[in-house]
N, CA, C and O of each residue as an XYZ file, in Angstrom:
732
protein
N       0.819     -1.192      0.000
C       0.000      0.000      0.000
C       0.866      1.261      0.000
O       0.692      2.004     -0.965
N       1.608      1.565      0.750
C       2.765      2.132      1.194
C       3.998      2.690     -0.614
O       4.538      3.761     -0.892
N       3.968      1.738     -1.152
C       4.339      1.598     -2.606
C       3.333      2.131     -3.724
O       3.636      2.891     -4.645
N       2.246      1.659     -3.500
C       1.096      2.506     -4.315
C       1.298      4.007     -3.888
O       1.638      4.880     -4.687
N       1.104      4.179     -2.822
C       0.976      5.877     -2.381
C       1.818      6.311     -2.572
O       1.523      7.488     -2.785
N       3.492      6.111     -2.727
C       4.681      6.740     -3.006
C       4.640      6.647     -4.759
O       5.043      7.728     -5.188
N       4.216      5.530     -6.106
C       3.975      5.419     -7.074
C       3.002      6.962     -7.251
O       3.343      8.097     -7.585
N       1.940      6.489     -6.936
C       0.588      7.870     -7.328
C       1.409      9.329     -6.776
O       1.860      9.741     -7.844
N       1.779     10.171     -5.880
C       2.482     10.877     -5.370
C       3.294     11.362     -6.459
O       3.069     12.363     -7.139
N       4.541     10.325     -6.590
C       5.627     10.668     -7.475
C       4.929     10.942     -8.994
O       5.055     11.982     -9.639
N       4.226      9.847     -9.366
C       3.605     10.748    -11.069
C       2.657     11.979    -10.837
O       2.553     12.646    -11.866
N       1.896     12.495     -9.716
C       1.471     13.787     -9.422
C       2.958     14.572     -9.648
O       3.053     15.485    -10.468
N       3.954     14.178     -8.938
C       4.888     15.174     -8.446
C       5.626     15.298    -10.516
O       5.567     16.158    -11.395
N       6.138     14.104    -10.418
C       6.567     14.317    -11.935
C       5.964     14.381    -12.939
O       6.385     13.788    -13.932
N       4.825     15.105    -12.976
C       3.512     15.300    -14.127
C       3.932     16.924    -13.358
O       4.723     17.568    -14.047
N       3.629     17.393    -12.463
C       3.693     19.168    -12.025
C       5.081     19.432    -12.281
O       5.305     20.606    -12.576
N       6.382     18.427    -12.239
C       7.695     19.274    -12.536
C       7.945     19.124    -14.213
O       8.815     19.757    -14.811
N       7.133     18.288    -14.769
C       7.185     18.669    -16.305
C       6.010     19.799    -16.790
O       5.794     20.510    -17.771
N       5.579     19.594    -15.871
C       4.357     20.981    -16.422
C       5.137     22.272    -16.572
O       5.137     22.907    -17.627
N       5.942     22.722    -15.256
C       6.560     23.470    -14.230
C       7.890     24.265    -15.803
O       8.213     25.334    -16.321
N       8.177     22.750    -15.880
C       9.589     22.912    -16.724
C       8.867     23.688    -18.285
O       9.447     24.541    -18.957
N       7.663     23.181    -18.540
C       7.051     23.463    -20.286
C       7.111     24.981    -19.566
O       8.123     25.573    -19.943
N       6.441     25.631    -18.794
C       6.075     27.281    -18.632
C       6.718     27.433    -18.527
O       6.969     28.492    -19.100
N       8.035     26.812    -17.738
C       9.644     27.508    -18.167
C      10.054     27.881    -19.412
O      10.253     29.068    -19.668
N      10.170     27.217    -20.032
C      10.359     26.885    -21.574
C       9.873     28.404    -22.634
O      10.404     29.226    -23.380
N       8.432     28.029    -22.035
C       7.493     29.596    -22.756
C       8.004     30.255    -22.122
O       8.292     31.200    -22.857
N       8.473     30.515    -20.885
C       9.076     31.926    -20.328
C       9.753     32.160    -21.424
O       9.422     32.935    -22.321
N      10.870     31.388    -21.365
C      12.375     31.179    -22.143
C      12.116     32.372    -23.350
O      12.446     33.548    -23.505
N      11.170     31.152    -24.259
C      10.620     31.778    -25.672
C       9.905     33.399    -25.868
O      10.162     34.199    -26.767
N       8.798     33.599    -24.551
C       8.409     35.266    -24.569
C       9.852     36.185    -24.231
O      10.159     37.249    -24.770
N      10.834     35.243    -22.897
C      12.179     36.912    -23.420
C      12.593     36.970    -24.475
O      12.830     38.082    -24.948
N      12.848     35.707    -25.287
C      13.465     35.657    -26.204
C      12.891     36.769    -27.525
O      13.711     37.332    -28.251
N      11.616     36.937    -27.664
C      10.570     37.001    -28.037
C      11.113     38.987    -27.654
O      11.886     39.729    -28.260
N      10.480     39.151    -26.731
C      11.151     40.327    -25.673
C      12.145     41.337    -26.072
O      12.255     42.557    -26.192
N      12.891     40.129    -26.236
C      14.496     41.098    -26.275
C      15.017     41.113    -27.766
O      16.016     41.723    -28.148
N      14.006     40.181    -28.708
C      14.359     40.455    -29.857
C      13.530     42.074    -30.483
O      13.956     43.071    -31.066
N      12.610     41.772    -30.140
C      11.626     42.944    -29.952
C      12.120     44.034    -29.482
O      11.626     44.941    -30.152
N      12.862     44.484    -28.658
C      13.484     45.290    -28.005
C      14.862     45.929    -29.112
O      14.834     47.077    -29.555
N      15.756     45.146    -29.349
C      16.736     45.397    -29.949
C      16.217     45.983    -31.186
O      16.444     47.146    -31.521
N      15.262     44.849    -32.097
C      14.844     46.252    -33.284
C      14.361     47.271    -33.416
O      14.537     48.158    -34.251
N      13.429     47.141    -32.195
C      12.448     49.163    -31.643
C      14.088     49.679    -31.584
O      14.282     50.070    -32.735
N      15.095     49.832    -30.976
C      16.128     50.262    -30.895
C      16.649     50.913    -31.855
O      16.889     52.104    -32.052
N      16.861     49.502    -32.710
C      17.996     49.922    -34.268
C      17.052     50.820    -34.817
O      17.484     51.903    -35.212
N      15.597     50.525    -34.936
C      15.193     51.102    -35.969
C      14.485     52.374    -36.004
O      14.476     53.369    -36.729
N      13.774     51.889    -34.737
C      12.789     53.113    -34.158
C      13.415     54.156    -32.996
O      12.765     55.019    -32.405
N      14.376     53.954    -32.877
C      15.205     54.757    -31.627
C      14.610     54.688    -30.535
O      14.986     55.397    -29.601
N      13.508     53.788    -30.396
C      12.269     53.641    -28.753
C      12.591     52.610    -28.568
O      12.544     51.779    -29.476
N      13.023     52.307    -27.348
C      13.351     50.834    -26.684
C      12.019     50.331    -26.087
O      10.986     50.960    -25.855
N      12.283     49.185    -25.925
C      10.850     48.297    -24.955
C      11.097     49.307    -23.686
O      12.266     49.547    -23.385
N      10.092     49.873    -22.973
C      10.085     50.090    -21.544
C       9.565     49.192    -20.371
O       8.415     48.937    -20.013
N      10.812     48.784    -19.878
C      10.654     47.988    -18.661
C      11.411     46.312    -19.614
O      10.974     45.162    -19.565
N      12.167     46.652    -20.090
C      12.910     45.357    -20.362
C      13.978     44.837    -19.365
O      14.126     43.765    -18.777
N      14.694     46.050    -19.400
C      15.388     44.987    -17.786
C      14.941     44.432    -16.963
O      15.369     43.313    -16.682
N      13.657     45.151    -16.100
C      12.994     44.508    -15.355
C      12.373     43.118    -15.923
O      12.462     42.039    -15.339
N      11.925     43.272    -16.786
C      11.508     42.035    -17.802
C      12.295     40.752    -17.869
O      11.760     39.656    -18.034
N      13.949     40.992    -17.694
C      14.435     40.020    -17.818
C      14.779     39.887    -16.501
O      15.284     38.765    -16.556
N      14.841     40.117    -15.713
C      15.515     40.308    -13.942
C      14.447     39.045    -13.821
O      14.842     37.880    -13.797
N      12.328     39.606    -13.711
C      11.798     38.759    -13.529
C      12.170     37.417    -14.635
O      12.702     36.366    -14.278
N      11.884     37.644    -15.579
C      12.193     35.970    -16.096
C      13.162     35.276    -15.761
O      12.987     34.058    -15.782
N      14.393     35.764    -15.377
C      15.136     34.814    -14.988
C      15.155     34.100    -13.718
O      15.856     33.143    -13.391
N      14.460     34.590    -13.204
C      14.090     33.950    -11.838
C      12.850     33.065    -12.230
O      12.861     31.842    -12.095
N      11.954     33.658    -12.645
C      11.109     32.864    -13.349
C      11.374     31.689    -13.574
O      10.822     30.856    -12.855
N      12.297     31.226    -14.632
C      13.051     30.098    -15.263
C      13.251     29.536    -14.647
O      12.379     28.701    -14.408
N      14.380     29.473    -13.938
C      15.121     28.799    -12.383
C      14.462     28.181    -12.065
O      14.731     26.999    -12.279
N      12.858     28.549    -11.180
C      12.400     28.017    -10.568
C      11.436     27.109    -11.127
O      11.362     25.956    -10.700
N      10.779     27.482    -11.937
C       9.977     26.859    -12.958
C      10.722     25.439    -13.141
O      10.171     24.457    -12.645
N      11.848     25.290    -13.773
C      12.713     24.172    -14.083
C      13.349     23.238    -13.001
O      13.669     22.066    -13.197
N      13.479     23.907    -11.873
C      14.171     23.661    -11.074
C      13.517     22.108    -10.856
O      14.324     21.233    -11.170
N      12.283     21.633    -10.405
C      11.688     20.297     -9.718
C      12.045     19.546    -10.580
O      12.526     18.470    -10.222
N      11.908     19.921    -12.336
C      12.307     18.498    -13.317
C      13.823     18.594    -13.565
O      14.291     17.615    -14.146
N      14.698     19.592    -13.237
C      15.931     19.417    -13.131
C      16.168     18.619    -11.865
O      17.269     18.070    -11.890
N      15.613     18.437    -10.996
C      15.887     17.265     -9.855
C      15.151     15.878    -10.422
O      15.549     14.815     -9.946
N      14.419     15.862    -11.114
C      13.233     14.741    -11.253
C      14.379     14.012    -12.198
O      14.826     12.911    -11.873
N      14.706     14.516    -13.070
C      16.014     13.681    -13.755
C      17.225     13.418    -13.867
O      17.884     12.931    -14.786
N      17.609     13.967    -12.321
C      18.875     13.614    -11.620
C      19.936     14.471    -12.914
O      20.920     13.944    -13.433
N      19.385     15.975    -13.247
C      20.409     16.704    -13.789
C      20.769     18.112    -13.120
O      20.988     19.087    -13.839
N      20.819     18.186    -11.872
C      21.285     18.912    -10.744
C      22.961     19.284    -10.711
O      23.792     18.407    -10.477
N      23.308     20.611    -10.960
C      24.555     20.503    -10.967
C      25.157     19.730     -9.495
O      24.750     20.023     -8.371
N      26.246     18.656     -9.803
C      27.215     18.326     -8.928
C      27.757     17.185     -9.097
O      27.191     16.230     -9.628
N      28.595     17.188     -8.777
C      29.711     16.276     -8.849
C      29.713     14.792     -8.383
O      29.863     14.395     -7.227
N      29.502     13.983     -9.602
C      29.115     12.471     -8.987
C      30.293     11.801     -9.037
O      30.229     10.641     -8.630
N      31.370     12.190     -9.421
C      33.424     11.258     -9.599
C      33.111     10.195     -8.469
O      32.765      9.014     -8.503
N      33.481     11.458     -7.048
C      33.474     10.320     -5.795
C      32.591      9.530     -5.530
O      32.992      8.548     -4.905
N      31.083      9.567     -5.848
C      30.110      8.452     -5.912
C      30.189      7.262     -6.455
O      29.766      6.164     -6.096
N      31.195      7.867     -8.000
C      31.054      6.576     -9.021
C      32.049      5.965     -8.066
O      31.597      5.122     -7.291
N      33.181      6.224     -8.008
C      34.145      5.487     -7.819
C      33.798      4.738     -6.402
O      34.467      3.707     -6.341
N      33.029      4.903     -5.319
C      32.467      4.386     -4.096
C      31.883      3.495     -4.875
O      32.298      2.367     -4.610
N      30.831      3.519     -6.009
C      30.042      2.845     -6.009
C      30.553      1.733     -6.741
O      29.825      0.742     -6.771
N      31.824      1.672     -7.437
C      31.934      0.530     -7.827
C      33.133     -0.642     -6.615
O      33.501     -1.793     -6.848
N      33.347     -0.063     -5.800
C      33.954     -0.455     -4.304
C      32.791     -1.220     -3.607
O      32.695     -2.428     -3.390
N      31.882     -0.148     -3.295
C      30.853     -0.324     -2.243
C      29.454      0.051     -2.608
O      28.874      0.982     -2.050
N      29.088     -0.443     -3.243
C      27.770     -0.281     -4.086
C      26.454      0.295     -2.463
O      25.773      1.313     -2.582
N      26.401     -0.423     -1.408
C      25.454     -0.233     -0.697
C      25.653      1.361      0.108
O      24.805      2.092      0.620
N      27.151      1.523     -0.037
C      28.084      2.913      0.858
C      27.063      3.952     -0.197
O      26.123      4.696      0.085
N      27.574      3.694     -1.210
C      26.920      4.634     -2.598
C      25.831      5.263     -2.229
O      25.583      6.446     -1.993
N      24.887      3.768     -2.205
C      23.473      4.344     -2.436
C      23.182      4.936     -1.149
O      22.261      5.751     -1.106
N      23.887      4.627      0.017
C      23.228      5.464      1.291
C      23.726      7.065      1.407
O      23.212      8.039      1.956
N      24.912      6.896      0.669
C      25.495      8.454      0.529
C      24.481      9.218     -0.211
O      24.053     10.290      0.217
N      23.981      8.545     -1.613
C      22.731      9.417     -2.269
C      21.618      9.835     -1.556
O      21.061     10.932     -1.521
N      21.350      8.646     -0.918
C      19.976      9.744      0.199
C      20.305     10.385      0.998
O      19.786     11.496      1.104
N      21.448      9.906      2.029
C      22.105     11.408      2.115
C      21.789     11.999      1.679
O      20.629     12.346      1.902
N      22.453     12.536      0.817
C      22.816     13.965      0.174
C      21.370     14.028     -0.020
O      20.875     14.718      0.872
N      20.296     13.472     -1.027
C      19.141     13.664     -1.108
C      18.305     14.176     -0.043
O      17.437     14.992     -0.352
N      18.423     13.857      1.044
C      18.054     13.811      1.999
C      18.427     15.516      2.348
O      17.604     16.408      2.140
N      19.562     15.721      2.808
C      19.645     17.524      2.968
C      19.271     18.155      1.768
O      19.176     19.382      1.790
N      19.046     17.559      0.748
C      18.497     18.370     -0.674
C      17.111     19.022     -0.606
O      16.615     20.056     -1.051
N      16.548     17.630      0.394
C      15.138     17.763      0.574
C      15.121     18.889      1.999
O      13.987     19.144      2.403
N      15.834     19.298      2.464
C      15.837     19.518      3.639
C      16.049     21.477      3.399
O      15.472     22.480      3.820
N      17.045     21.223      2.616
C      17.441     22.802      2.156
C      16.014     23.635      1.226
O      15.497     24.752      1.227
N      15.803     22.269      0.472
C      14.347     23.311     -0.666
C      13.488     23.159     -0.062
O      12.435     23.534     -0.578
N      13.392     22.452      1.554
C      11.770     22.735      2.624
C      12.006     24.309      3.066
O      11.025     25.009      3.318
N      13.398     24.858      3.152
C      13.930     25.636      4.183
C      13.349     26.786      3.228
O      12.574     27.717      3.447
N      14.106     26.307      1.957
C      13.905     27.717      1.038
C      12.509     27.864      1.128
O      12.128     28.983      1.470
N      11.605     26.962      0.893
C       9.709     27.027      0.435
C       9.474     27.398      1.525
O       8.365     27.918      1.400
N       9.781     27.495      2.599
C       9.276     27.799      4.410
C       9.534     29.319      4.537
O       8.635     30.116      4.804
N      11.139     29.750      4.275
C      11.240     30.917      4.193
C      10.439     32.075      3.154
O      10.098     33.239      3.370
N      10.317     31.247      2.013
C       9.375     32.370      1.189
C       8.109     32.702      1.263
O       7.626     33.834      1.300
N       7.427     31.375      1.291
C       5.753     31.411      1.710
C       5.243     32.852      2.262
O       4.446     33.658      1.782
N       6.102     32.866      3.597
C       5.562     34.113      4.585
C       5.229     35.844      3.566
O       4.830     36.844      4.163
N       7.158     34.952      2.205
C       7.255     36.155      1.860
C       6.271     36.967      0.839
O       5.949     38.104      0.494
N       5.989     35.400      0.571
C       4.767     35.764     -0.782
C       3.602     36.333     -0.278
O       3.094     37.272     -0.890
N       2.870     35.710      1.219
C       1.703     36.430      1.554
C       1.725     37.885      1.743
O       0.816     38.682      1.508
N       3.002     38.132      2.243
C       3.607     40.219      2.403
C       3.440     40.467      1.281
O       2.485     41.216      1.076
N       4.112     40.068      0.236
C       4.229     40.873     -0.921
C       2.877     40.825     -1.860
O       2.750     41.680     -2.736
N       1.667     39.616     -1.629
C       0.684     39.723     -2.000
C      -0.641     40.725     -1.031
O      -1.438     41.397     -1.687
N      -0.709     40.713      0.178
C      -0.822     42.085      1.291
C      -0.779     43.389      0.292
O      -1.537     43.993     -0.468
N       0.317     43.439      0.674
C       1.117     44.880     -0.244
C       1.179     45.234     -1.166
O       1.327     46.422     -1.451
N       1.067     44.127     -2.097
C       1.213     44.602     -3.561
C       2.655     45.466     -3.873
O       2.868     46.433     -4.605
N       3.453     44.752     -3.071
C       4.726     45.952     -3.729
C       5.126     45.384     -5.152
O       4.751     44.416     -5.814
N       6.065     46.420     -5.343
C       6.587     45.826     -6.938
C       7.842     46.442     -6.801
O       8.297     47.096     -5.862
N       8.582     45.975     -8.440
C      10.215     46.316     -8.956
C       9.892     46.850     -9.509
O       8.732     46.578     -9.818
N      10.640     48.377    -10.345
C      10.690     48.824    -11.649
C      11.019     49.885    -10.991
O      11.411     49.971     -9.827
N      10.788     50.997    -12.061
C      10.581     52.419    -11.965
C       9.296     52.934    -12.061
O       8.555     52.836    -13.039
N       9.029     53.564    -10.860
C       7.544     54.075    -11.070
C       6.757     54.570    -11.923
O       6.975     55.675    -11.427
N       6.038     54.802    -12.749
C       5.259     55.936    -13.613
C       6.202     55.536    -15.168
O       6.235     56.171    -16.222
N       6.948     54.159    -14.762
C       7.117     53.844    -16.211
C       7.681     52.204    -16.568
O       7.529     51.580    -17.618
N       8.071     51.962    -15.859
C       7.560     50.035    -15.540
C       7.759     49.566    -14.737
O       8.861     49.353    -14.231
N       6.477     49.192    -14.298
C       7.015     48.007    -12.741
C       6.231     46.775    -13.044
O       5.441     46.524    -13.955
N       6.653     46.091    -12.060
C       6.117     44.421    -12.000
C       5.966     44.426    -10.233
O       6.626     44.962     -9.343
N       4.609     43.445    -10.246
C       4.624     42.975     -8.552
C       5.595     41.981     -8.336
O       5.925     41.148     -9.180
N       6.008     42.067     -7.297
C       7.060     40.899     -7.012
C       6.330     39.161     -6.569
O       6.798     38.052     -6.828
N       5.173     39.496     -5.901
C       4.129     38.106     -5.692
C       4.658     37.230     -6.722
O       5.486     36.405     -6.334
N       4.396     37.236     -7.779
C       4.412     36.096     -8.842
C       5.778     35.676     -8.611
O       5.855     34.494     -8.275
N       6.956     36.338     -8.697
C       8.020     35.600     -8.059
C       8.583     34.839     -6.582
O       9.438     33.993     -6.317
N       7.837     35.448     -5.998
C       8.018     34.839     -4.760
C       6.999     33.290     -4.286
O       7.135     32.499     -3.354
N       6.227     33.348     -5.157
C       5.097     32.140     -5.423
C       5.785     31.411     -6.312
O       5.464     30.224     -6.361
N       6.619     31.767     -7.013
C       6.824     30.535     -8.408
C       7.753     29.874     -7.376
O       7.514     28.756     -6.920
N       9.274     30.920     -6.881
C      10.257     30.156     -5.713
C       9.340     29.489     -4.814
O       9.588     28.283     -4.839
N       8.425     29.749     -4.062
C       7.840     29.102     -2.853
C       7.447     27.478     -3.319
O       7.634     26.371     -2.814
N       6.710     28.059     -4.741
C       6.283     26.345     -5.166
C       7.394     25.240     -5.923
O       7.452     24.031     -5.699
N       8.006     25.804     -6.607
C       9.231     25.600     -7.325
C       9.822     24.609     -6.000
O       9.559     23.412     -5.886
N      10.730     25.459     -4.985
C      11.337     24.798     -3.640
C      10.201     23.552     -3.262
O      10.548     22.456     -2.822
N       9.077     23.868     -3.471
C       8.294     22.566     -2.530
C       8.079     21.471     -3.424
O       7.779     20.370     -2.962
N       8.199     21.653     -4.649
C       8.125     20.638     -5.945
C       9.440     19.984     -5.425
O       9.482     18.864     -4.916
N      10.363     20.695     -5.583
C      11.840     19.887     -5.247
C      11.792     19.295     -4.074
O      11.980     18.094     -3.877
N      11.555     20.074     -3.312
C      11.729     19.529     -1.986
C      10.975     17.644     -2.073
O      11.643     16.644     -1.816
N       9.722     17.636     -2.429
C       9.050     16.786     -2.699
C       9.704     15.257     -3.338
O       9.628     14.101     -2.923
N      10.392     15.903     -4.590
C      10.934     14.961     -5.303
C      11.994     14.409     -4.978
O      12.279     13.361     -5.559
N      12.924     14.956     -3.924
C      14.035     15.013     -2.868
C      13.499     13.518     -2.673
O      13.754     12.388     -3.089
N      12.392     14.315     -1.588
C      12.006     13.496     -0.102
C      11.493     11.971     -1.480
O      12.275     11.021     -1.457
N      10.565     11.888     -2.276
C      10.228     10.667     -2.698
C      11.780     10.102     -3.271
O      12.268      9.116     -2.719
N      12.207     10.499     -3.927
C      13.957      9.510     -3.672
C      14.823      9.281     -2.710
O      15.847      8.607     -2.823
N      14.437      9.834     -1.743
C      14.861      9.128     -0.301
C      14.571      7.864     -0.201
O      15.267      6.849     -0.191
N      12.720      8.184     -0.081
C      11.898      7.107      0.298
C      12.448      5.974     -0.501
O      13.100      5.010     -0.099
N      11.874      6.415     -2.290
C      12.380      5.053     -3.415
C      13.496      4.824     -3.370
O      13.759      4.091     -4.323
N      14.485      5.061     -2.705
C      16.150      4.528     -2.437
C      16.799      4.084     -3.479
O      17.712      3.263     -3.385
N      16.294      4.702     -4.831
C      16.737      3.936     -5.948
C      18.575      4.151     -5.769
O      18.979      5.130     -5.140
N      19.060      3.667     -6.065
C      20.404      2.775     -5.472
C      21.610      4.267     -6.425
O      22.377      5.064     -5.885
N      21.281      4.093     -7.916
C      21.904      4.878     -8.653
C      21.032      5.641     -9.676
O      19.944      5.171    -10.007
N      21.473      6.776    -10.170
C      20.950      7.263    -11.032
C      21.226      6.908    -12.438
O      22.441      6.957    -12.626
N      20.584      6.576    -13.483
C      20.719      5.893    -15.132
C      21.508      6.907    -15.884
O      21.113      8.014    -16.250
N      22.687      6.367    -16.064
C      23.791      7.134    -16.973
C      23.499      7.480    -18.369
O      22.892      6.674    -19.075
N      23.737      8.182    -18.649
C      22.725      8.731    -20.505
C      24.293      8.462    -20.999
O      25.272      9.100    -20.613
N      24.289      7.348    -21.957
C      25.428      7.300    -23.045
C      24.715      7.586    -24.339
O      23.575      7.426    -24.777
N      26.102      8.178    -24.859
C      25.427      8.218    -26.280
C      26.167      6.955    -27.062
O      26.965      6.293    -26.398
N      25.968      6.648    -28.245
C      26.050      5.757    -29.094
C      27.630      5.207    -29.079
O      27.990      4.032    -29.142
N      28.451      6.377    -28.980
C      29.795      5.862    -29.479
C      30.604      5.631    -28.287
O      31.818      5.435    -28.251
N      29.506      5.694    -26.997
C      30.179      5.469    -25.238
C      29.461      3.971    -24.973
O      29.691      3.274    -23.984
N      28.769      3.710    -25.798
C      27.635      2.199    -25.739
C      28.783      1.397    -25.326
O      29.739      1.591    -26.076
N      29.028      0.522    -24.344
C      29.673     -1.211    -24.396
C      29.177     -2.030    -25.009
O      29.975     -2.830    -25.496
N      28.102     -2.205    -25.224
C      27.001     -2.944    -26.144
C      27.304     -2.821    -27.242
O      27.176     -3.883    -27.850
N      27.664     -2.014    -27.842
C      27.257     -1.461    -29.730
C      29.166     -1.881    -29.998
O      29.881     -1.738    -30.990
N      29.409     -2.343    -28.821
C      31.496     -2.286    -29.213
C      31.802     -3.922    -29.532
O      32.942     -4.295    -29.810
């Protein structure tokens, strides 16, 4: 039972960090979109976009977080796995307990981050403050502090269910001409 509920859970969780990652994606494509837009009002029209920096300040945070749960969901998290491999072909069981480890404070750090922001998002939704320049572009800050709050708890989530699933190692992506098989 215990296995069913961690199964159903995890495809909720990895169905919302691929969702999470696609609106990343469209972020990606509207700066892109943005700043191409921007550069030709420039060349051509001598009028820049107003409020493009701010524009990109928010998207890039945007992004980050957006991506962040399916950048954990497929074990492509920057860091350094050398000393793992090499444990793991010594001590295969050392390995896998070091991964939840580490998983384990992974899950522990993106509860901390989603705990610390929450509070921050309800202030800044209260308030309604914003970034920019007044009387010629601003943005509320809410939407960023909600994407980090949920973003951190997606991860955090996907952390804590690879604790639980203890899967031993993560699946090495070779390409064709690294195959042992195809040699």
């Amino acid at each position: 039972m215990l296995k069913s509920a961690v199964a159903g859970v995890s495809r909720v969780a990895n169905t919302l960090a691929i969702a999470s990652n696609a609106l990343g994606t469209l972020v990606v494509l509207a700066l892109v979109v943005i700043l191409n837009v921007d550069v030709i009002a420039r060349g051509v029209f001598s009028a820049p976009i107003k409020g493009t920096y701010e524009m990109v300040q928010f998207s890039v945070v945007l992004i980050v977080f957006l991506q962040l749960a399916d950048v954990v969901r497929v074990d492509r998290l920057t860091r350094s796995d050398g000393f793992l491999n090499v444990v793991h072909k010594r001590r295969p069981r050392i390995a896998a307990n070091m991964r939840r480890i580490i998983n384990a404070i992974s899950a522990i750090f993106m509860g901390l981050i989603a705990y610390i922001t929450f509070p921050e998002f309800l202030h800044m939704w209260d308030t309604q403050d914003y970034f920019g320049v007044p009387g010629l572009f601003t943005l509320p800050w809410w939407p960023v502090k909600l994407v980090i709050t949920l973003g951190t708890a997606l991860s955090c989530l996907i952390f804590v269910l690879k604790v639980i699933a203890g899967k031993d190692r993560s699946e090495l992506v070779r390409t064709p001409e690294h195959d042992e098989s195809s040699q």
